[in-house]
C-alpha positions in Angstrom: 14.2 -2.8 4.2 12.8 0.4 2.5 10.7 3.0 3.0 9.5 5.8 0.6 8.2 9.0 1.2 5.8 9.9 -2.1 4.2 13.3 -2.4 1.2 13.4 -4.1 0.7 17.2 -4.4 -2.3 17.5 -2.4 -3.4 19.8 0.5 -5.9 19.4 2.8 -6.9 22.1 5.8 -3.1 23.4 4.8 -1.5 19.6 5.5 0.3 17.7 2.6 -1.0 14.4 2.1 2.2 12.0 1.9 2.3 8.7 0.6 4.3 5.9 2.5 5.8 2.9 1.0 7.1 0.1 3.2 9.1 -2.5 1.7 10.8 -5.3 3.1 13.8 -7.8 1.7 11.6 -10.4 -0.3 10.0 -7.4 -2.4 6.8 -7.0 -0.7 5.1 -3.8 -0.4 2.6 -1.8 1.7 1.6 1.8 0.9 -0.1 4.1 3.3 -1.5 7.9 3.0 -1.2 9.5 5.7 -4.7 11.0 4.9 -6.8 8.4 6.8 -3.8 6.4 7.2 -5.4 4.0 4.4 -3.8 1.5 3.2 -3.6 1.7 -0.8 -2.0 -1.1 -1.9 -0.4 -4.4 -0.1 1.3 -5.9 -2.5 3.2 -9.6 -2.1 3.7 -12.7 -4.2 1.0 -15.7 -4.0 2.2 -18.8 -4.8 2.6 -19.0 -7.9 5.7 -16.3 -8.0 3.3 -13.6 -9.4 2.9 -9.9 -7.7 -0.7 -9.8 -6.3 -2.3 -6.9 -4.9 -4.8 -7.7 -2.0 -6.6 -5.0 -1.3 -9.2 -3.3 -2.9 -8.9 1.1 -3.4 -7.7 3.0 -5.8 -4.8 4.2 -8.6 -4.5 7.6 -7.3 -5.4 9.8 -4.2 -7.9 12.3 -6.2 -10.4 9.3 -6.1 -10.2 8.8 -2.5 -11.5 11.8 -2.4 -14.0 12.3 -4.6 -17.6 13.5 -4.4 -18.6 10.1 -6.6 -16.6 8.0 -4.0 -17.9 9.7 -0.7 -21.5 10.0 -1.8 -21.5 5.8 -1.1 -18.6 5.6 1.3 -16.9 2.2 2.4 -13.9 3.4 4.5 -11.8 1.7 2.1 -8.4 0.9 4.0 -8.9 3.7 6.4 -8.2 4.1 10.4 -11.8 4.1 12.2 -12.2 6.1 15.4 -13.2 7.7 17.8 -15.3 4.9 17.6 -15.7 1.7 15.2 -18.7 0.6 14.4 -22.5 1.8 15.5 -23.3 3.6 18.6 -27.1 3.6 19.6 -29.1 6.4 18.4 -25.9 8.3 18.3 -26.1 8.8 21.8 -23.6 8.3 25.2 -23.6 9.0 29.0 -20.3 9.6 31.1 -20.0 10.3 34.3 -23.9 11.5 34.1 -22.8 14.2 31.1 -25.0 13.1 28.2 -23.5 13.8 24.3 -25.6 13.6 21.2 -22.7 12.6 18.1 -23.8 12.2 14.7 -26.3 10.2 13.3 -24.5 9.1 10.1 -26.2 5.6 9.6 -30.1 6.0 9.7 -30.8 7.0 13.9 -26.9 5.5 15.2 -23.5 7.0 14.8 -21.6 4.9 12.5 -17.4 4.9 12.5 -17.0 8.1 14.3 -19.3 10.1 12.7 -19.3 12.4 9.9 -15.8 13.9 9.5 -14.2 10.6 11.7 -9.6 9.8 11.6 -10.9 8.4 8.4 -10.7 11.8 7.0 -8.2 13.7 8.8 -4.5 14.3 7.3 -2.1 13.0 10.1 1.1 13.6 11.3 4.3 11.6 10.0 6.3 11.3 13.1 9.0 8.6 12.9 10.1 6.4 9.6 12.1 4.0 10.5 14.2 1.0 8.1 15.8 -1.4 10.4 15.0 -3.6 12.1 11.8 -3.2 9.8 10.5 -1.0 7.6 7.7 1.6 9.8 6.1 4.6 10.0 4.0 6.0 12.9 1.5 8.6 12.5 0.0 11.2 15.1 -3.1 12.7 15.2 -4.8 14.6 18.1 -8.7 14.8 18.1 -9.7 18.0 19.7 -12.5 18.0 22.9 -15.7 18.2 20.7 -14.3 17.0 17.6 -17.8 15.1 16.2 -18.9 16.0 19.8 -17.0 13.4 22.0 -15.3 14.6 25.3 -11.6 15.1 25.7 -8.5 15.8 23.8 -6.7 12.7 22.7 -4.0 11.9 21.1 -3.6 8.7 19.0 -0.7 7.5 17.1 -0.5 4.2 15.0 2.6 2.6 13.6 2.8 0.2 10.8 5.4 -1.9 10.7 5.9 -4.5 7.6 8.5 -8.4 8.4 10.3 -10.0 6.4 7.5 -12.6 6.8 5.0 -10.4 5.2 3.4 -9.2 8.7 2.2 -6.0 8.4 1.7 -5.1 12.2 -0.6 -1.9 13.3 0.1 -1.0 17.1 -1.9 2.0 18.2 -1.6 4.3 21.0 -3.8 6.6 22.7 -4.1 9.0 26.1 -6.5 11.7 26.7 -7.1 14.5 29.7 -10.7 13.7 30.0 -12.8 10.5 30.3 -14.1 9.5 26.7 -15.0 6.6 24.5 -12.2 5.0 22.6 -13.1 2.2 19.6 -10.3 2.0 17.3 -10.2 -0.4 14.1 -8.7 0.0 10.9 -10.9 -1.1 7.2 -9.4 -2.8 5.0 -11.2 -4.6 2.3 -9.4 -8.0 0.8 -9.3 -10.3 -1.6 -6.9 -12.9 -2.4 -8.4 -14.6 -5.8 -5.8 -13.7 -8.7 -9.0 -12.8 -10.8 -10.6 -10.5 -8.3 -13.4 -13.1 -7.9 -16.2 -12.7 -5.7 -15.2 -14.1 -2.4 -18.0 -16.4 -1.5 -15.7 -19.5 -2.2 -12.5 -18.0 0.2 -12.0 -20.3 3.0 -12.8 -18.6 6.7 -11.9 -20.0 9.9 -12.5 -17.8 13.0 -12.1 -18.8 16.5 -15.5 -17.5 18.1 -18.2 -19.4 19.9 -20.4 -16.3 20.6 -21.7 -13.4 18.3 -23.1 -9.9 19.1 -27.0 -9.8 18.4 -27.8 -7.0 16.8 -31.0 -5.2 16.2 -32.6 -3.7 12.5 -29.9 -1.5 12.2 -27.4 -3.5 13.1 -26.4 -1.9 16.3 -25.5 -4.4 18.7 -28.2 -5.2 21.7 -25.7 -6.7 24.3 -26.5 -10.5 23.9 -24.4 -13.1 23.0 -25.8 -15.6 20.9 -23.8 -19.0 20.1 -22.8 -19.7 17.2 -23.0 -23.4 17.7 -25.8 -24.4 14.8 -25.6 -21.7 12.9 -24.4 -20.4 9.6 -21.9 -18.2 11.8 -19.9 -21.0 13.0 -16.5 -20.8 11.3 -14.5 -22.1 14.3 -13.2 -25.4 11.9 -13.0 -23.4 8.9 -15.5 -23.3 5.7 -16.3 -21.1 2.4 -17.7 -18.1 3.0 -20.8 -18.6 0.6 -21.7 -21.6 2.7 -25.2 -21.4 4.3 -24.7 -17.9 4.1 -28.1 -15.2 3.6 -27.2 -15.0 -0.1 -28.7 -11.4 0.5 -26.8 -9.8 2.8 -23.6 -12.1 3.6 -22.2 -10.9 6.6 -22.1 -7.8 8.8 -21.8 -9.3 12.4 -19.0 -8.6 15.2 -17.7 -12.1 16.5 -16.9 -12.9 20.0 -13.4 -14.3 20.3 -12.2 -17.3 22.7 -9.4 -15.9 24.0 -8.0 -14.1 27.3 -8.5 -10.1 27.1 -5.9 -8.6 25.9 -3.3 -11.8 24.8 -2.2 -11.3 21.1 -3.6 -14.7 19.6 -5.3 -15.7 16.2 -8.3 -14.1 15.2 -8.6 -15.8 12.1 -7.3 -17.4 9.0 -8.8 -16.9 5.3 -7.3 -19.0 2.3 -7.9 -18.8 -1.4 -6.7 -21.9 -3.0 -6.1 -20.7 -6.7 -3.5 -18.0 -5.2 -1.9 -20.1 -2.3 -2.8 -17.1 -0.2 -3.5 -17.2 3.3 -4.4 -14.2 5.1 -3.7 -14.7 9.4 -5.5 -11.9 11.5 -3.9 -11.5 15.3 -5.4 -8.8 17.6 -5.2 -8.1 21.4 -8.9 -6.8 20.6 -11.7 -9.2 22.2 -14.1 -8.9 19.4 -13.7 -9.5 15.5 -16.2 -7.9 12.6 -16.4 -9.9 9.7 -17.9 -7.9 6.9 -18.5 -9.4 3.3 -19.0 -6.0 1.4 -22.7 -6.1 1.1 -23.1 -2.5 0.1 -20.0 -1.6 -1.4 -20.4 0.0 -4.8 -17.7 2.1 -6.1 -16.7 2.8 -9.9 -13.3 3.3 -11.6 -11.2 0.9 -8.7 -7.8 -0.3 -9.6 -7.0 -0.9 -13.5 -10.8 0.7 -13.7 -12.2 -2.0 -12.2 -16.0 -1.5 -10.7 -16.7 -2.9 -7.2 -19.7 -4.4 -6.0 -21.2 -6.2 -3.3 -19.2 -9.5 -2.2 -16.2 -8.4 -4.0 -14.6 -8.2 -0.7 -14.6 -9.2 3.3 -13.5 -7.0 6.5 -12.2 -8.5 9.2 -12.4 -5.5 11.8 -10.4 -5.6 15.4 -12.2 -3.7 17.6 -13.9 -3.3 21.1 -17.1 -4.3 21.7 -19.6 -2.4 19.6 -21.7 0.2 21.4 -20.1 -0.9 24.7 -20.9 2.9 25.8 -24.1 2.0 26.4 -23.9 -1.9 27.6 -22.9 -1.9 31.3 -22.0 -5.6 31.3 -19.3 -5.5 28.3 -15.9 -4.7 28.4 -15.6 -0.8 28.5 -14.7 1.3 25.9 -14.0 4.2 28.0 -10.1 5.9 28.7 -9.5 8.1 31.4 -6.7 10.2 31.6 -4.7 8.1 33.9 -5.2 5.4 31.3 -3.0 4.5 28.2 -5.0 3.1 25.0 -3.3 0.1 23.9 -3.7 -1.9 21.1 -2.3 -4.4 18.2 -3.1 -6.0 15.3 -1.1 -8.1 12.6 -2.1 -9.0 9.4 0.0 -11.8 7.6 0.1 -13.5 5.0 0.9 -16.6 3.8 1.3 -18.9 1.1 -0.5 -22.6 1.3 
């Protein structure tokens, strides 16, 4: 097991952004900037022997962070928080103290709002080799930061097998009562080509799925997916029965005990011999199929576009704050935030 610590020469608000590189004993690779805590590149062999990247993002950090990139943001491979997905009209109430965030995504907060951990340089505080290669990263969010409550502190590890798991466990605590909805972005693809990834195979295990409104922002009913084109539960292409305009944006239901680390889901490409396993302690999964991604100038110059991707988000459920009868989403300082996820992969 290795890990790298890569400079990249960059400052932002007087941090250094570092680049991580974890590698483990079969050559596999996973880097991470501790801007964001994205994840650049995840590198393993597919089935045929060859080196395959799997995730979309960029050669270099400048483009992460460029006006061109920003101006049609997709949060590619980047933590999410305070608080994943859409809150309603941008708006929460605890303990009767009412907080207007930002209202990034038409009338809703979206992802945390304007300047969410997406964007913030975080702390490298332990590197680790043995029994895995790991790093954990620190950041503490500030009462008022985007306007939630509270000071809270956060730190995420990533941890990369020898089985080609690369595990994310967060951490969080705060000294005052305040929403918490932590995912992390990722967008993959396992075709050797970089086809579109209507014909990847999905299987989720959800009988339920969030309705959501015009703006996507859930509404707090369930809705079976028994009958419908979001029934992946025995497996099928993604392009099947799908709304060929807008594929999917919709946050799953999962049929599992709260809590339990269990399979979320399992996508396949068959020309790689890629699998990609998704396990979460999170109740709810959000499978996103790129719809409005379009970025220039991607890896080896390569343009992305809608459906070049799919998202499979661990989270809370979304806008929770404002549904009594979910799960809630809010810590209190004699809580601890808690949560993993593993992505792993595979080959068929």
């Amino acid at each position: 097991m290795i890990v790298k610590q890569i400079k990249t020469g960059h400052f932002i608000e007087e941090k250094e952004v570092i680049e991580i590189e974890l590698i483990n004993d079969s050559g596999s690779r996973v880097k991470i900037y501790n801007y964001g805590t994205i994840i650049s590149q995840f590198i393993i062999k597919n089935a045929k022997g060859e080196e395959q990247d799997i995730v979309l993002g960029f050669d270099s950090f400048e483009q992460y962070i460029s006006k061109e990139y920003l101006s049609n943001y997709p949060y590619f491979g980047a933590i999410i928080g305070r608080y994943a997905n859409r809150i309603k009209d941008g708006k929460i109430k605890i303990d009767e103290t009412e907080y207007q965030l930002a209202q990034n995504n038409g009338p809703d907060c979206l992802h945390g709002g304007v300047n969410g951990f997406d964007k913030k340089v975080w702390d490298i505080i332990d590197v680790t080799e043995e029994p895995n290669a790991s790093v954990t990263f620190q950041y503490f969010s500030l009462d008022g930061e985007e306007n939630f409550p509270g000071d809270l502190a956060i730190q995420l590890r990533f941890e990369l097998t020898n089985s080609n798991e690369l595990i994310l466990t967060y951490h969080a605590d705060t000294d005052e009562s305040t929403p918490i909805n932590l995912t992390h972005h990722s967008y993959f693809n396992l075709s050797t080509t970089g086809d579109k990834i209507m014909n990847h195979i999905h299987q989720m295990n959800a009988s339920n799925y969030l309705e959501q409104d015009i703006n996507s922002v859930v509404t707090g009913k369930l809705l079976p997916v028994e009958g419908t084109h979001h029934d992946f539960r025995k497996g099928k292409k993604i392009g099947e029965g799908w709304d060929e305009n807008s594929g999917y944006d919709q946050s799953y239901v999962l049929d599992k005990e709260y809590g339990d680390l269990t399979l979320v889901s399992k996508t396949v490409e068959t020309n790689s011999g890629l699998s990609l396993l998704v396990y979460s302690t999170e109740p709810v999964a959000h499978l996103y199929t790129a719809k409005y991604l379009g970025v220039k100038n991607g890896k080896g110059g390569r343009d992305y576009s809608e459906f070049d991707a799919f998202c499979v988000e661990t989270q809370h459920h979304p806008n929770a704050v404002n549904i009594p009868h979910f799960p809630t989403t809010i810590l209190s300082p004699d809580e601890v935030y808690t949560q993993t996820t593993i992505y792993k992969v595979i080959t068929n």
